[in-house]
Structure formats: C-alpha cells, structure tokens
C-alpha positions as CSV (number, residue, x, y, z in Angstrom):
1,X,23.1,231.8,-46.1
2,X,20.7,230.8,-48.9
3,X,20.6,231.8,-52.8
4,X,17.9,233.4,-54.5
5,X,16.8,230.9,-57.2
6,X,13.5,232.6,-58.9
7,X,13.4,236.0,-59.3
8,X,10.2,237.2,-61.0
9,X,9.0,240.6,-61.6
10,X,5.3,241.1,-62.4
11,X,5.5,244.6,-62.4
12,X,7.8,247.5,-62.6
13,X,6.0,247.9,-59.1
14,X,5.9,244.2,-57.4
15,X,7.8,240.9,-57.5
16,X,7.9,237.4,-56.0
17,X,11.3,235.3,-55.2
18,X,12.5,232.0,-53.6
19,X,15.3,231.4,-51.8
20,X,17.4,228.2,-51.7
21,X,19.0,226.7,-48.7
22,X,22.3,224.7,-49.1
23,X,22.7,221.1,-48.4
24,X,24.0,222.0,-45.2
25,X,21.5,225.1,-44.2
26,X,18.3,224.5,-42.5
27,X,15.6,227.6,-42.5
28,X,13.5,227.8,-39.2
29,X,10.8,226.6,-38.4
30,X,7.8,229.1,-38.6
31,X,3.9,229.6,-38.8
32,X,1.5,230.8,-41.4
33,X,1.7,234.6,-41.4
34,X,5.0,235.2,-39.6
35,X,7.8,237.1,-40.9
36,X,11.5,236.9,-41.2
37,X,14.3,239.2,-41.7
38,X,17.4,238.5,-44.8
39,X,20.3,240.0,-45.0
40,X,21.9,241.6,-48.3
41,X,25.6,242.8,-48.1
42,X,24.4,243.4,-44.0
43,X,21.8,245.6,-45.2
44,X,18.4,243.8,-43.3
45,X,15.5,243.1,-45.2
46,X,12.3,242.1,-43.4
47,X,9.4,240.2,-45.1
48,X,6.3,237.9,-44.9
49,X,6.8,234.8,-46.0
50,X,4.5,233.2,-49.1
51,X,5.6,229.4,-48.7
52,X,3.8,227.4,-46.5
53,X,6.0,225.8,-43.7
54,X,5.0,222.3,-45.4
55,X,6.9,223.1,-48.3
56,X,9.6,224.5,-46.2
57,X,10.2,221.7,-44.0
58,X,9.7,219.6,-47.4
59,X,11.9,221.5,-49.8
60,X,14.0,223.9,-47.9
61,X,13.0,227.1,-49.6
62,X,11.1,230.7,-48.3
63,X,9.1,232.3,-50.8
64,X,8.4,236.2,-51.0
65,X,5.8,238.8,-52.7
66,X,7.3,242.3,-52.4
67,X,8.1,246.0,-53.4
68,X,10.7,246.2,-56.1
69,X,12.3,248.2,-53.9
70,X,15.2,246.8,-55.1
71,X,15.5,244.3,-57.0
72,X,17.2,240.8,-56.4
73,X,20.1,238.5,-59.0
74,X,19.0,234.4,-59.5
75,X,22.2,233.3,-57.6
76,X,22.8,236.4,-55.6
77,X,23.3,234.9,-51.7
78,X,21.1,236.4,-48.8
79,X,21.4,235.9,-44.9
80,X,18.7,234.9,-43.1
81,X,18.3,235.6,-39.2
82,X,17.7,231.6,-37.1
83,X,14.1,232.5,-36.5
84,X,10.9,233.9,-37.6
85,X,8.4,236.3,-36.2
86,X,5.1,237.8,-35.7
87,X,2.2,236.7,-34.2
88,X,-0.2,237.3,-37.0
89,X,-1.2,234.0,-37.3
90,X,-4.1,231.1,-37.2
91,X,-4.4,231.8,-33.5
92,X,-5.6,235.0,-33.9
93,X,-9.3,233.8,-35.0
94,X,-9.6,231.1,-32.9
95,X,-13.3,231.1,-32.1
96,X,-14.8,232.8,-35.1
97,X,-16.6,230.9,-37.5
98,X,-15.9,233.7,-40.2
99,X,-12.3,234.7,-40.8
100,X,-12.3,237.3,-43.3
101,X,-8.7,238.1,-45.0
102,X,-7.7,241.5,-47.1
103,X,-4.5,241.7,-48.6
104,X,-3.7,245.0,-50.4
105,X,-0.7,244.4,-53.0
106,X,2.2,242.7,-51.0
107,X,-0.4,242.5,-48.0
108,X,-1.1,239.1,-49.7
109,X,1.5,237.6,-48.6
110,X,1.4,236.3,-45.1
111,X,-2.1,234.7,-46.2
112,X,-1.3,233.1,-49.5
113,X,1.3,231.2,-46.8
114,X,-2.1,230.6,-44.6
115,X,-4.0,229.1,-47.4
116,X,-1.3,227.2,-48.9
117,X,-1.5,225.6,-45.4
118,X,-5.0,225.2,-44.5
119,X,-5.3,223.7,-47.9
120,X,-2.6,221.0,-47.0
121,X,-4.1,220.0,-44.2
122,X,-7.5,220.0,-45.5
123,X,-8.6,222.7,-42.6
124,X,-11.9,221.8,-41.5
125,X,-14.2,224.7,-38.9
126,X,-13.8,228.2,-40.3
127,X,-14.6,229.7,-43.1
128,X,-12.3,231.8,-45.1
129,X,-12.5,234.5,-47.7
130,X,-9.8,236.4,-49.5
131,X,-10.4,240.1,-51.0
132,X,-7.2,240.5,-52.2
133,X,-6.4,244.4,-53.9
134,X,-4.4,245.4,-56.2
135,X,-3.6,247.8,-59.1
136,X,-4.2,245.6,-61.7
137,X,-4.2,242.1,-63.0
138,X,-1.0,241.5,-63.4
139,X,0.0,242.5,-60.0
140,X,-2.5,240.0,-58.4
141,X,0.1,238.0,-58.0
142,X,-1.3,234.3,-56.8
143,X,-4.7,234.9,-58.6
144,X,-4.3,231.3,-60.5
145,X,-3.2,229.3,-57.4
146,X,-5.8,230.7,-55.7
147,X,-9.2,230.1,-57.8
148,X,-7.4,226.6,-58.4
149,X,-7.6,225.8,-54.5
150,X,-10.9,227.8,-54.6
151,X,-12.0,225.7,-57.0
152,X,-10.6,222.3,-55.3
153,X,-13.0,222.6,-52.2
154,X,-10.5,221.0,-49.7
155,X,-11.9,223.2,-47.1
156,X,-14.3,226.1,-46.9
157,X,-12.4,228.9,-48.9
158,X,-13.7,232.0,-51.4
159,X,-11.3,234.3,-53.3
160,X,-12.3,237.6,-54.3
161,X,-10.2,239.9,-56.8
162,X,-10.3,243.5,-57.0
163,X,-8.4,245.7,-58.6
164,X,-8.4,249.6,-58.3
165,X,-6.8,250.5,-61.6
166,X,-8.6,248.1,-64.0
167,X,-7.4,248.6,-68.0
168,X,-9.7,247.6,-70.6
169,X,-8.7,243.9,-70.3
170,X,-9.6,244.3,-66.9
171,X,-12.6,245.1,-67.2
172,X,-13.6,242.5,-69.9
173,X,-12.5,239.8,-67.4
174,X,-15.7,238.1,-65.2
175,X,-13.0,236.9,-62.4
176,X,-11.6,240.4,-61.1
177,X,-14.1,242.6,-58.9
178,X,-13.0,246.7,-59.6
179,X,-12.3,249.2,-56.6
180,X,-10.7,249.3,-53.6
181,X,-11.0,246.7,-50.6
182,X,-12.4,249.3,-47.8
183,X,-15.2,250.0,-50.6
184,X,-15.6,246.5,-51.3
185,X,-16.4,245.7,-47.9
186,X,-18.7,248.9,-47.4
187,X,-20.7,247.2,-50.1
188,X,-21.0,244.3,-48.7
189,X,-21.9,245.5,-44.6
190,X,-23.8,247.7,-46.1
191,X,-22.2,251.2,-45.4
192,X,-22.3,254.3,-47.6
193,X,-19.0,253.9,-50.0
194,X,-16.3,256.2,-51.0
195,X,-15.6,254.8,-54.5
196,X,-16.0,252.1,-56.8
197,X,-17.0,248.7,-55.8
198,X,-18.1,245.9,-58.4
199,X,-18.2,242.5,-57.0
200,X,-16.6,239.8,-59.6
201,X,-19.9,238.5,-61.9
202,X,-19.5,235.5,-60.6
203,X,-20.5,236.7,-57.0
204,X,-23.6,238.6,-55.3
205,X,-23.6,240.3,-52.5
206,X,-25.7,237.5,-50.7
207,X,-22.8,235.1,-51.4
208,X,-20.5,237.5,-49.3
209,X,-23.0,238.8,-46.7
210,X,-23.8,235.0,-45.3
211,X,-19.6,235.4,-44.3
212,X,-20.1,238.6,-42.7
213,X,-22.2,238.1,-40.0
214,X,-20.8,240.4,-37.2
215,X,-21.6,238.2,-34.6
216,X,-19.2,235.3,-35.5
217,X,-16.5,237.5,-38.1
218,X,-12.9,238.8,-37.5
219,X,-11.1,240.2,-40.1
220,X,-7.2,240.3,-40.7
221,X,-5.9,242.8,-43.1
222,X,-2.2,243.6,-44.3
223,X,-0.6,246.1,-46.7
224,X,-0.5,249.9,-46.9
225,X,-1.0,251.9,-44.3
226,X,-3.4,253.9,-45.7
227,X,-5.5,250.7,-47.0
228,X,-5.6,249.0,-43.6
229,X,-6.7,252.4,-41.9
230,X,-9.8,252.4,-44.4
231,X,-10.1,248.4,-43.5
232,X,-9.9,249.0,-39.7
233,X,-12.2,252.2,-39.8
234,X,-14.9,249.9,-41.6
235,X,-14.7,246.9,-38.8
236,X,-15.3,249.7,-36.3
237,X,-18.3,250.6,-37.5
238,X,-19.5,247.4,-37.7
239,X,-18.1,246.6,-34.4
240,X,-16.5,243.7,-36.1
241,X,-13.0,242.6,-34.4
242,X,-10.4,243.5,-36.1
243,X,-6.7,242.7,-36.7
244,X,-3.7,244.2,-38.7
245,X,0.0,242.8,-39.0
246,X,2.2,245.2,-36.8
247,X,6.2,245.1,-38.5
C-alpha cells in the first residue's frame, strides 16, 4: 500500500501525482518506460510511470501524468501490484543513433521517466528529441523540467513543444511550436501536411532534419490512439522504424 502525497491538477482535463511508500513498503524495481498497475477500493488502475527508477530506489515514491478520469485525495491509500511492466523501454532503440520520442498529452509520461534517467547517468551515444503535444500550455505538463535538462547539456537531448489549441498567450510565447505532432513531423520529413505545423522560433527545420535521417532514426510514440495512428502512418512512409507502447 502507499499514499498519494501530491495531487496536482493542471487542467480540468490532465493531472500529475506521487505516491508515498511506508517505512516498511518497498516499490519494485522497474525500467524507464514501463508501467504499473494501483489499486483504488480493488478497482485497478494501470499507468506509466514519470519518476525515474533513481529516484525510486532513492526516495521510495512513483510519479504519474494522467486523465482526470477520476480524481485522486492527498492521503487517500492506493495498492500497487509487486512488479512493473512493459517493454517499452531503452532497449528498443538499441542501434540507432537517432531516437526520436512523441508524447501526445499523458503519452509523455513513460519518457519524461527516460529522460529523467538518461540525464542521471549522463547517457552518452544517441541522440534524443522530444515533440511532446498537447492542448495547450498548461497541459504540457513537464515543459520547465524539460528545457532546464535541455538546457543543461548532460547528454545529447532537444525538446520540442507543440500545442494544438494555442490561446493568445500561446501564441505570444517563442518556446511552444503550434499544431499537431503527425503534422509536425510531416514538416520536418518533408511530406505534404494535414494541418498546422509552426516549429518553436527558436528552431528551423535544419535543426530537426540533421535528427531525422532515415537511415539511423526510430521513433517511439505514446498517447491517443488516434495520434499514434497519424505518428505510425508518417514513419511508414518514410520507411522509418517505428514503435508505440501496447497497454
């Protein structure tokens, strides 16, 4: 059993929320990108987990970006099942010198844990880029952590916002890229686009394109299932390997 310490809505749509093990309660071990399922009044509850297993195994807490499907109580107590899952992890891109990783909302999850990670360890070999979606600013989620380790340089790492419902502020804002992240990356391979895609003003399309190359790429997406259809149906066409998280 644990207790849900931080409960933080960012939305009336989205949310993020540790959980606290007792003194006598050990989470399991797990891997960057893996799952686990809770438990709330036996009702089970499946997520990806945010922390990084450093943090875990250092502080004995599991951190989560998800739905507000429904919402959580600070102090409310969850189970939590004695191991975690999935294989949608690092050793999916072994080999590829460009990993490229879209989250759509939530989808963010499972590699805000990666980064966290690779960050940790200073990860030296691949290099990595974010597009992460979402509605709006607000929703974004990690979007401070993220240009901070960005900005840190402890390994080869670029962040790239969009959001699909920019407001006004939104659209002020230099940082965030606007449209969808299928039309994003039919900008940047260079396919005809069904929407809206402006890169952040900080970025040009060379910036991107030199961690495309199809030869040496695999990209990982996560979220809706409609967003990593779009996703999967632009790495076909570029005949670039692709890989989704299966729940």
């Amino acid at each position: 059993m644990a207790t849900v310490v931080q409960w933080h809505p960012l939305s009336r749509e989205v949310a993020t929320f540790r959980l606290q093990a007792g003194a006598e309660e050990r989470f399991p071990d797990y891997v960057a990108g893996q799952n686990i399922q809770l438990f709330r009044s036996g009702e089970p509850l499946l997520y990806s987990i945010v922390s990084a297993p450093f943090e875990t195994r250092v502080s004995n807490f599991l951190e989560f970006f998800v739905n507000r499907e429904r919402d959580l109580l600070e102090g409310e107590i969850l189970g939590f099942a004695d191991c975690a899952i999935g294989d949608f992890t690092r050793e999916r891109t072994v080999g590829f010198q460009n990993v490229i990783l879209v989250g759509t909302g939530t989808g963010v999850a499972p590699f805000v844990s990666m980064i966290r990670e690779f960050n940790h360890e200073r990860h030296k070999g691949a290099r990595y880029t974010l597009i992460h979606a979402s509605r709006n600013f607000k929703e974004l989620g990690y979007h401070k952590e993220l240009s901070a380790v960005e900005a840190q340089k402890g390994f080869d790492f670029l962040y790239v916002p969009t959001v699909s419902r920019p407001s006004t502020e939104d659209w002020k804002s230099e940082s965030l890229g606007k449209g969808r992240a299928g039309n994003l990356l039919r900008r940047l391979l260079n396919l005809p686009q069904k929407g809206e895609a402006v890169l952040p003003v900080s970025l040009r399309n060379k910036d991107l394109q030199e961690r495309l190359d199809a030869g040496c790429t695999i990209i990982l997406a996560c979220g809706s299932h409609s967003s990593v259809g779009d996703i999967r149906d632009v790495a076909a066409e570029k005949r670039i390997p692709f890989v989704k998280e299966d729940w």
